[in-house]
N, C-alpha and C positions, 0 to 999 in steps of 0.2 A: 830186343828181348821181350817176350811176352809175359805178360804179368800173371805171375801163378797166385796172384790175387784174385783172379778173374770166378776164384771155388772157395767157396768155407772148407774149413776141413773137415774131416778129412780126406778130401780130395786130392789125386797128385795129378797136376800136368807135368808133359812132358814134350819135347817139341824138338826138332831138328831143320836148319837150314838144310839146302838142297842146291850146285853150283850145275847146271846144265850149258853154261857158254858156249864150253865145246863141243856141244853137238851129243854128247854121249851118254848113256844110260847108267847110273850106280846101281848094278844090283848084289850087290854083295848083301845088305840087309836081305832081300827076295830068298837067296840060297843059302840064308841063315835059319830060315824058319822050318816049323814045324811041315812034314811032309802034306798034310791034312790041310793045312795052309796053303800052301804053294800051289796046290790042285787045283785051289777058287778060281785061281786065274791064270792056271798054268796055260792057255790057249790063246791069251792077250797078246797085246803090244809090247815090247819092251816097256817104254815109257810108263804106263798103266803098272806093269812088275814092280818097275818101282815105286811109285805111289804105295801101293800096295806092302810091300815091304818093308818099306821105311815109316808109313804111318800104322805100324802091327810091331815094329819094334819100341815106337815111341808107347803103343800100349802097354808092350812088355816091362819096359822099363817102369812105365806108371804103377803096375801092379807087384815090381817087385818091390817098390817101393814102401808098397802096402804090406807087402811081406809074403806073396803068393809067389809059390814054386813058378820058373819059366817052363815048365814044361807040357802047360795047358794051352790048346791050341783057341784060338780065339779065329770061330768060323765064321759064317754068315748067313745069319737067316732072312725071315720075311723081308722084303724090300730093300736087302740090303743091310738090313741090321746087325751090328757086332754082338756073337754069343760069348757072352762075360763066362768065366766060372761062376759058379754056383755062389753066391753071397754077394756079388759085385756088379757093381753098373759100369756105363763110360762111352765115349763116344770116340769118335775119331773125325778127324775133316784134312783135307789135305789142298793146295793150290798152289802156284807158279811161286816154288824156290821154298816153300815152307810145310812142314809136317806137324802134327798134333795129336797128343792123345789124352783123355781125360778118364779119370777112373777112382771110385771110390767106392767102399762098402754100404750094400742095400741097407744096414743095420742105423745106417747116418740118413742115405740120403737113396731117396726112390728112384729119383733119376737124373741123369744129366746129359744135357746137349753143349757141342761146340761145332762151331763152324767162322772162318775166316778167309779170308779174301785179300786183294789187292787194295789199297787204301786209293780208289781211283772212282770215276762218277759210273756208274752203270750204265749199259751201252744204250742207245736212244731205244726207248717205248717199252723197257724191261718195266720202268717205275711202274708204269701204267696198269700192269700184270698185277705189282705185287702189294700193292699202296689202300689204302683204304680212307678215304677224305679229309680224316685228323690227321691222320701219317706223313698225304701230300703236303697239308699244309706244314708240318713239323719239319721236312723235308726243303721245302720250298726260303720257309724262313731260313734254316741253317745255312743253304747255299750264301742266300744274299750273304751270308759273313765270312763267305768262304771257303767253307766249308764244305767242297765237292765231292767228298768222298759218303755225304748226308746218307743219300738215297743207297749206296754200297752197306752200311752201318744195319740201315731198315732190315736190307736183304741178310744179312749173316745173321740178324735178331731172329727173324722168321725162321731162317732155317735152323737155327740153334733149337728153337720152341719145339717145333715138329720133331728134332732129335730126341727129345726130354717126353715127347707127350707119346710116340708112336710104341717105346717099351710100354709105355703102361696101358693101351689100349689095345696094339695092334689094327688103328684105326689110321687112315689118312686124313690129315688135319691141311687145307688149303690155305693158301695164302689169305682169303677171306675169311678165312674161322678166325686167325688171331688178330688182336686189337695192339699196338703194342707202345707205349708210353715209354719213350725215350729221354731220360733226365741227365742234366747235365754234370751229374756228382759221378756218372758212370756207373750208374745200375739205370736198368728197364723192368717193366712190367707188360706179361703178354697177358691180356685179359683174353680167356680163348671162352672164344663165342660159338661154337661146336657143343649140343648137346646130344647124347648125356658124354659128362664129362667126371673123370675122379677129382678135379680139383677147378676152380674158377680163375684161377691165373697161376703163369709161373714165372719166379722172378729172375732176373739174368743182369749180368755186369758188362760190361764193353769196356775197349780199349782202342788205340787208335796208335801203333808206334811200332818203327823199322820196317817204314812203308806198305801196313797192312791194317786191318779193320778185324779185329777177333769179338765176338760175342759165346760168351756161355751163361746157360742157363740151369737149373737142379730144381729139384723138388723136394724139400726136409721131408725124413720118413714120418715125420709127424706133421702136415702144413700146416702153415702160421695163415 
């Protein structure tokens, strides 16, 4: 279960397993959606359709939850970006067997990233890409305990950061811009070293449970 701890409120996650064993595609979410929808990626893979479907349903779900009609189609902008309705943030991330959506009103919270993974070590020479010397070594030590999903943690915090900072800039933010302070109570800090910047860190929670590594991040409409 994913912890819907992971957001102050009022944020709603929403999240779907996904069974692919047999070999075969669900897109019953994909031919659920809105036409407008469907078009982003009507020229894909199966497999992709459904990512795609099933992680735009779990948004749906988040925002009804919020109390927004489902009849706003939630398209895609720059790089990829989810276009929220008007008053609303949220993100989306999707990976092998799990779906996620995150969404909250701008009135709370400026923005927010999520992104989650496999609870496994990242594959050789990826750290090296995305690490910055404090990080290796924060990295480095958790292994010795065990902890080999460390360097995986690192990577969903980064990309979670970049989810939360690219609405508010429209800027790309590298894996070297963020600095990120990973504490053991389950919340991090991305000190983002990219200037000019709206805000000098952004704070984020992790989780680590039902074989996967989720980090989310937000930004209070007012930063502390």
């Amino acid at each position: 279960m994913i912890d819907r701890d992971l957001f102050p409120e009022p944020a709603r996650v929403v999240y779907m397993y996904t069974d692919q064993s047999n070999g075969d595609t669900d897109l019953s979410n994909y031919h659920e959606l809105h036409p407008e929808e469907r078009i982003v990626v009507s020229r894909a893979v199966d497999s992709r359709k459904g990512e795609f479907g099933d992680a735009r349903w779990c948004a749906h779900e988040a925002l009804r939850e919020l109390g927004v009609d489902s009849v706003h189609a939630i398209l895609r902008g720059e790089r990829g970006m989810p276009l929220w309705p008007e008053g609303y943030t949220g993100s989306l991330t999707h990976t092998e067997g799990l779906r996620i959506a995150v969404a909250a009103p701008t009135s709370q919270l400026r923005s927010v990233g999520i992104d989650a993974e496999p609870a496994q070590a990242l594959p050789e020479g990826v750290l090296d890409q995305i690490a910055r010397s404090q990080e290796r070594h924060w990295v480095d030590t958790q292994k010795v305990t065990g902890k080999d999903w460390a360097d995986r943690l690192l990577f969903c915090a980064k990309e979670a950061t970049y989810k939360a900072w690219f609405p508010m800039t429209l800027r790309w933010l590298g894996f070297e811009d963020a600095e990120i302070e990973i504490r053991p109570d389950g919340t991090f800090i991305a000190y983002i070293l990219a200037r000019p910047t709206p805000v000098p860190f952004i704070e984020g929670r992790w989780v680590v449970r039902g074989g996967y590594v989720c980090a989310g991040t937000f930004v209070p409409r007012v930063a502390r």
